[in-house]
C-alpha positions in Angstrom: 94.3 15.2 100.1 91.6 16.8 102.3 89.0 19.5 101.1 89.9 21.8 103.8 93.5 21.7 102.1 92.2 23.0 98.9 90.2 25.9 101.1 93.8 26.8 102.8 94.8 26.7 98.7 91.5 29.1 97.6 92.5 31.3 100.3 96.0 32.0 99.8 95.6 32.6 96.3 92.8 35.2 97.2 94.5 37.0 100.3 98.3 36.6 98.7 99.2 37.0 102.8 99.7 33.4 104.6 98.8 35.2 108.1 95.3 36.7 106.1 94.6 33.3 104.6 94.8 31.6 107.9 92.7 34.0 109.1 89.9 33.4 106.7 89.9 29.9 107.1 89.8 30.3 111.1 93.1 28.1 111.4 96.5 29.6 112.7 99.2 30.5 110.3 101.3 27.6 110.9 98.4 25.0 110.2 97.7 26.8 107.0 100.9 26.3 105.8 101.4 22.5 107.1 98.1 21.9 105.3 99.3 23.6 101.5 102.7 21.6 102.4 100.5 18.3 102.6 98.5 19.4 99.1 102.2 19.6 97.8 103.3 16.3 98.9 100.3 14.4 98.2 100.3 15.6 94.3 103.8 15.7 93.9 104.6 19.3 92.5 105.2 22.2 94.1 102.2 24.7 94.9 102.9 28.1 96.5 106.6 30.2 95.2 108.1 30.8 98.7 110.4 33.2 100.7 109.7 35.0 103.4 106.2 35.7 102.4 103.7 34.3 99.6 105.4 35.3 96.5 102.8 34.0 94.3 102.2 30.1 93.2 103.8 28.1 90.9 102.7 26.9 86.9 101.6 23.9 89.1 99.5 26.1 91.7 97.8 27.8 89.1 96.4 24.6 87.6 95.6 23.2 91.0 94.1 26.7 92.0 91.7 25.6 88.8 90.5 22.5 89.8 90.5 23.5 93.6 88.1 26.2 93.2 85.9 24.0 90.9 85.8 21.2 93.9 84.6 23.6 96.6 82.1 24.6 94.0 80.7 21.2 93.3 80.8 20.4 97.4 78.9 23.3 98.1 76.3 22.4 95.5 76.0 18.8 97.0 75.4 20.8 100.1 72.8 23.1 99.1 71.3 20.2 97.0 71.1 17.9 100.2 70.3 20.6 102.6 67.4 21.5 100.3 65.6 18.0 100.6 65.9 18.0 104.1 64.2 21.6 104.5 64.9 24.0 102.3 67.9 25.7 100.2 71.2 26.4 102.6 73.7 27.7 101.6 75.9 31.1 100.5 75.1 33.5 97.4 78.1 35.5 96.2 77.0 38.7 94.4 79.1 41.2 92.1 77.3 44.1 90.7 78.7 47.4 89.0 77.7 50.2 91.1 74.8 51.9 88.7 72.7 48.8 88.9 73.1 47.8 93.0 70.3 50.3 93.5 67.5 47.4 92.6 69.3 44.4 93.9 66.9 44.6 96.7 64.2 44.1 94.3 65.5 40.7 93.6 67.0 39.9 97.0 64.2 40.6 99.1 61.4 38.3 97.4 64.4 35.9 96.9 65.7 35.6 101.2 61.5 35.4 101.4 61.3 32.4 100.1 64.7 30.8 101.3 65.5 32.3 105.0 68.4 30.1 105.5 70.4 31.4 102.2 73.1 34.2 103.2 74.1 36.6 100.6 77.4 38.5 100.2 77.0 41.4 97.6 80.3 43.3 96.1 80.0 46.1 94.3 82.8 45.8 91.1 83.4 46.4 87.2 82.1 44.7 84.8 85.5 42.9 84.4 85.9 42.1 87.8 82.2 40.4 87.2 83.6 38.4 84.4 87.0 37.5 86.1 84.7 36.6 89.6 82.5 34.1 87.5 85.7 32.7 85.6 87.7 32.2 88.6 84.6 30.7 90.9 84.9 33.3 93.3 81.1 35.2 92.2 78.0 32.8 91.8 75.9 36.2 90.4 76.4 38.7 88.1 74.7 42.3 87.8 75.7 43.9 84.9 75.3 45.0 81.1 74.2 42.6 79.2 74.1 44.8 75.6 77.8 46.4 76.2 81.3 44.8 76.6 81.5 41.0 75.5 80.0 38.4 77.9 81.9 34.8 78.2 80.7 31.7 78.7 78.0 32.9 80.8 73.9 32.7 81.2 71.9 35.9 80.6 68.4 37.0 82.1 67.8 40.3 81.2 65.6 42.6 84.0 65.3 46.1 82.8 66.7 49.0 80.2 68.8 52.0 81.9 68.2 55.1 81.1 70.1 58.3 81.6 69.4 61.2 83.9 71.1 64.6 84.7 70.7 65.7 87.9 71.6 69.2 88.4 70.4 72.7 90.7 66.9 73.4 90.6 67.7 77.1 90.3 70.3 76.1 87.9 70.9 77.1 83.9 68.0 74.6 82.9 65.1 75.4 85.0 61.9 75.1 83.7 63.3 72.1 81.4 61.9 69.0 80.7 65.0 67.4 79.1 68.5 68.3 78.5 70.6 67.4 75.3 74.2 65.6 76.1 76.2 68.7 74.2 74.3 71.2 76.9 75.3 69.3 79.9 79.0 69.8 79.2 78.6 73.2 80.0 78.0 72.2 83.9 80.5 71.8 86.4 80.0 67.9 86.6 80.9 64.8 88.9 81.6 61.9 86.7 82.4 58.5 87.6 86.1 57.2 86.3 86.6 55.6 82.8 87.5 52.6 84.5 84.3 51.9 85.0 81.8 50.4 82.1 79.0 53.0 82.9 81.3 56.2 82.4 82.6 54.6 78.8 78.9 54.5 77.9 78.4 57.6 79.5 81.7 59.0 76.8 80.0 57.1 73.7 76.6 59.1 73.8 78.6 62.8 74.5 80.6 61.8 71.5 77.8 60.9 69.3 76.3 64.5 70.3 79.6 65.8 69.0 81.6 66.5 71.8 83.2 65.2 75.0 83.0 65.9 79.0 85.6 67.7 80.9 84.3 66.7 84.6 86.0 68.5 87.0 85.8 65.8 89.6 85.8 61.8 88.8 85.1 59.5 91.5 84.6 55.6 91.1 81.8 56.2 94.2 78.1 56.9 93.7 77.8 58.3 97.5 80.8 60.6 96.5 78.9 61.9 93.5 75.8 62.4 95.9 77.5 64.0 98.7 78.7 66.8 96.0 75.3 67.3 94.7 74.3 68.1 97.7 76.8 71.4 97.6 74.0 72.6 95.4 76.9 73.5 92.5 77.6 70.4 91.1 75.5 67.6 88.4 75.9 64.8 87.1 74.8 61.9 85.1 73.2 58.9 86.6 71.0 55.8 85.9 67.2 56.5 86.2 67.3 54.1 88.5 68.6 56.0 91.2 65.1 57.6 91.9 64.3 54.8 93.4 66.9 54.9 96.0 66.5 58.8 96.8 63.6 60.3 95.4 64.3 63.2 93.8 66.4 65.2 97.0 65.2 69.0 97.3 66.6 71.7 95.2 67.6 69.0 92.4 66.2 67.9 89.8 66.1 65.0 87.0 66.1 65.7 83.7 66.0 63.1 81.0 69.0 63.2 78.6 68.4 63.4 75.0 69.9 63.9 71.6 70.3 61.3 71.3 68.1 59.0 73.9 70.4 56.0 75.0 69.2 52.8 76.7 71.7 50.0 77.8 70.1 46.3 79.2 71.0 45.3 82.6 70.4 41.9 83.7 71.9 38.8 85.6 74.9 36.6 84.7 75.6 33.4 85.6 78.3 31.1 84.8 77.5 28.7 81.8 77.8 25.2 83.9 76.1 22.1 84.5 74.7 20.9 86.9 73.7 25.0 88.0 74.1 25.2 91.8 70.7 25.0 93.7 71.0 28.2 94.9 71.9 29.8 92.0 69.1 28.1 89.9 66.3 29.8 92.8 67.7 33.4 92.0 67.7 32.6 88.5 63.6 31.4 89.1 63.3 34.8 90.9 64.6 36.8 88.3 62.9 35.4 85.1 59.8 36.1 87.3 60.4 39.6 88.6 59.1 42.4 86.5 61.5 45.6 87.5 60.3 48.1 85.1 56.7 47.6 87.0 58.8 48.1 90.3 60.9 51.0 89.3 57.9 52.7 87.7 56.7 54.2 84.7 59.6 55.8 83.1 57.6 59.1 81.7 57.5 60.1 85.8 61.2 61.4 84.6 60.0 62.6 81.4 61.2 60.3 79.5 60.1 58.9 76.1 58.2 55.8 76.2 60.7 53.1 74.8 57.7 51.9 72.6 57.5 55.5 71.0 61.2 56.0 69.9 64.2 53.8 68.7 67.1 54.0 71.0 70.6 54.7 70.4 72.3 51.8 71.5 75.8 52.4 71.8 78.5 49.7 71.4 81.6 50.3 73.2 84.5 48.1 72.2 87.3 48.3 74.9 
C-alpha cells in the first residue's frame, strides 16, 4: 500500500468522476484506477462499486475512505512539523467560511501569511453544515462560522467578534432621516434575502418572528455580490451583517440602519477539529486568532448607530434546525 494510493482513494471519493480524480492527482485515468485496484488487492476487500463510471464505493470504501483521509492528515502534519524546524511552517490551510463572515477573513489571514510566507491558503465559502461535514470528513482544516447558533461537534472554538444586523436600503427611501429601523417595519420593503438554506437567513427568520411577523422577499439569492448588485438598482434592501461596512463603506445613495426591536447579536468565531496532536499549521492560525482583536479592527459599532453591547442585553436567538 502506497500513500499516493490513498490520495487516488481521497480523490475519487471527492470528484465521484475517475477522469476528474486523475486529474487532481496529476496522474492519467488509467494509473488512477491501477493504483485504487492495488489498494483493493493489498487489503483484500473491495473499494470502489464499479460500471462504466464511479458508482460510488463500497461498505469497505467508506471505512477505508476514513482512515485514508486521516493518514494524509497525519503526513501532512509530519510535513509541516519537519518543514517548520528546518525554516519555518510549509504547508496548505483549507478554509470554509459561511458567506456573512468571509468579509474579515483577511483580518486574520493577512497578519497570519506575514508571519509564515511559505503557507498557502485555499478559502471556500459554504454553510455552516458543509463546515461541520468538511471538518468531520478531513477535507477543511478551518472553520468560520457561528459559534452561539446550530450545534457544534467535536470541534475547538475561538470566538472573534459579535454580528450585528444592518438594513441597508435607499437614501431617499421610506426611512430617511432614521437612525434605526424595527424588524416589523422592514417587511414593508421590497427586500433581497439570502435563501433559508443558509444559517444566516434562519437567524435572520427568528428575529422577524420574534417582532411578530415574517419576510416575504421578493428575491432570494444564496450570493452576497447578487444582493449588492440589486442594491445598486436603487429599489431594493436588505439585511446584512455590520460587517459588511468594512468591505464597502457605506456605497452612495444607501444607507445602514441598525435593526432593532429587538437588537440581535450572534458570535462568530473559528472552529477547528477536536484532535491531537493539532496540525502545525493549524495551531499558528489558532495563535493568530486568540491574539487578534476584530471588534478594534472593524470599529466602534455606534459609527452604525448601534447600541453599545455593554449598554443593552441582546436577544440571542436559538435556532434549532
Amino acid at each position: 500500500m502506497l500513500i499516493r494510493h490513498l490520495e487516488y482513494l481521497v480523490a475519487l471519493a471527492r470528484e465521484r468522476h475517475f477522469a476528474r480524480a486523475a486529474l487532481a492527482c496529476n496522474v492519467t485515468q488509467p494509473a488512477l484506477s491501477a493504483g485504487i485496484k492495488h489498494l483493493e488487492e493489498s487489503l483484500g476487500v473491495p473499494i470502489v462499486d464499479r460500471d462504466h463510471r464511479f458508482q460510488g464505493l463500497t461498505p469497505d470504501g467508506e471505512r477505508v475512505l476514513a482512515w485514508a483521509r486521516r493518514v494524509l492528515v497525519e503526513r501532512d502534519a509530519l510535513m509541516q512539523e519537519i518543514g517548520g524546524e528546518r525554516g519555518g511552517l510549509v504547508g496548505r490551510l483549507r478554509i470554509g467560511g459561511i458567506p456573512v463572515a468571509l468579509p474579515v477573513l483577511s483580518l486574520l489571514t493577512t497578519p497570519f501569511v506575514t508571519k509564515h510566507p511559505r503557507v498557502r491558503i485555499t478559502v471556500a465559502s459554504l454553510t455552516s453544515a458543509e463546515i461541520q461535514r468538511g471538518l468531520d470528513e478531513f477535507a477543511l482544516d478551518v472553520g468560520l462560522t457561528y459559534l452561539d447558533n446550530e450545534p457544534l461537534l467535536h470541534v475547538r472554538t475561538i470566538p472573534l467578534y459579535f454580528e450585528r444586523y444592518v438594513l441597508m436600503t435607499p437614501r431617499d427611501g421610506p426611512f430617511a432621516g432614521r437612525v434605526s429601523v424595527t424588524w416589523q417595519e422592514a417587511v414593508g420593503l421590497r427586500l433581497c434575502l439570502l435563501t433559508p438554506a443558509m444559517q444566516y437567513r434562519r437567524i435572520l427568520d427568528t428575529y422577524f418572528r420574534d417582532a411578530g411577523t415574517a419576510p416575504d422577499p421578493v428575491l432570494e439569492t444564496n450570493s452576497i455580490v447578487t444582493l449588492a448588485s440589486h442594491l445598486r438598482q436603487g429599489t431594493w434592501s436588505t439585511i446584512l451583517p455590520h460587517t459588511i461596512r468594512y468591505v464597502i463603506g457605506e456605497p452612495d445613495g444607501l444607507q445602514m440602519l441598525p435593526l432593532v426591536e429587538p437588537i440581535g447579536v450572534h458570535q462568530i468565531g473559528v472552529i477547528v477539529p477536536d484532535r491531537d496532536p493539532i496540525p502545525p499549521v493549524v495551531a499558528a492560525l489558532m495563535r493568530e486568532a486568540q491574539a487578534i482583536d476584530i471588534e478594534a479592527a472593524l470599529g466602534d459599532s455606534r459609527a452604525l448607530g448601534t447600541p453599545s453591547l455593554l449598554s443593552v442585553e441582546p436577544a440571542v436567538s436559538s435556532v434549532l434546525i
